[in-house]
C-alpha positions as CSV (number, residue, x, y, z in Angstrom):
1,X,-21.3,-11.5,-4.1
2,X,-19.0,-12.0,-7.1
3,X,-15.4,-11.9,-7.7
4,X,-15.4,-8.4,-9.0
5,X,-17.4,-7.2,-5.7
6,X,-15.1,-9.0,-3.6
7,X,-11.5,-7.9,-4.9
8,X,-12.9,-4.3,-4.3
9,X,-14.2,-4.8,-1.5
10,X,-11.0,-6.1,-0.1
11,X,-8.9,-3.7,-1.8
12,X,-11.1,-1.2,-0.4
13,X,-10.6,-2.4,3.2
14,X,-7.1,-2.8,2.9
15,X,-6.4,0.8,1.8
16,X,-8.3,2.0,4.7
17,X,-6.6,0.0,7.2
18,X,-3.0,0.8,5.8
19,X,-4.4,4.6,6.0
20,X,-5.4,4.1,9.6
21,X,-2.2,2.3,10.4
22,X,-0.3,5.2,8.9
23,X,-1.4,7.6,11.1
24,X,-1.6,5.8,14.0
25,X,1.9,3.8,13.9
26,X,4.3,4.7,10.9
27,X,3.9,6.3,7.8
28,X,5.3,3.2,6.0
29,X,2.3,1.6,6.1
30,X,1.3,3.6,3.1
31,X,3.3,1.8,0.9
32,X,0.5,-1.0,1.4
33,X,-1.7,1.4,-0.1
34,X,0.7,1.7,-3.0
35,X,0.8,-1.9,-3.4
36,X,-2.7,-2.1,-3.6
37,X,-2.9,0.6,-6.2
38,X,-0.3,-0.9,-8.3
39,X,-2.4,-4.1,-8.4
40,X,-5.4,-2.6,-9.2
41,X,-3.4,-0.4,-12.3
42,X,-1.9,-3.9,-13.5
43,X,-5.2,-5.9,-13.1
44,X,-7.3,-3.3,-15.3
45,X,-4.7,-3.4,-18.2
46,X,-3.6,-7.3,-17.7
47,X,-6.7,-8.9,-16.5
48,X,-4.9,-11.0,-14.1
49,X,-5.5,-10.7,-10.2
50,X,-3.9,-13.1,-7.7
51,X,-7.1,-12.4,-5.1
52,X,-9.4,-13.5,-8.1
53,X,-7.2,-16.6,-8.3
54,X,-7.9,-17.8,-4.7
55,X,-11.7,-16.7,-5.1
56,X,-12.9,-18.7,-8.1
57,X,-10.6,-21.6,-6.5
58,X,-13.1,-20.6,-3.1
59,X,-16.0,-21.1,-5.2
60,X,-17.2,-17.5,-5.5
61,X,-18.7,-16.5,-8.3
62,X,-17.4,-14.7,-11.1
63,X,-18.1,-11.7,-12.4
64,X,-18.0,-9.6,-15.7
65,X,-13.8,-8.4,-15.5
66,X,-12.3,-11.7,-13.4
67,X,-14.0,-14.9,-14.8
């Protein structure tokens, strides 16, 4: 798996579990969803992404958008 995989894969997991949380818990948990969607708007125009920062230092590889 590359970077690019992996930030949407974990963007995609956190969105669902802020979701979940919302309705379970509080509906302030959607805020992390906001968050999340925020980061991926800035990422796409900026190129920078703090989760492909910690990845390529991990060793994964990178991908076509985060190298």
């Amino acid at each position: 798996m590359n970077i690019d995989r992996a930030v949407m894969a974990f963007a995609g997991i956190v969105v669902l579990i802020s979701l979940t949380l919302s309705q379970l818990h509080h509906s302030a948990w959607s805020w992390l969803t906001v968050f999340v969607g925020a980061n991926m708007l800035q990422a796409a125009f900026t190129g920078f992404c703090p989760l492909a920062l910690i990845l390529k230092k991990m060793g994964v590889q990178p991908g076509a958008a985060f190298q």
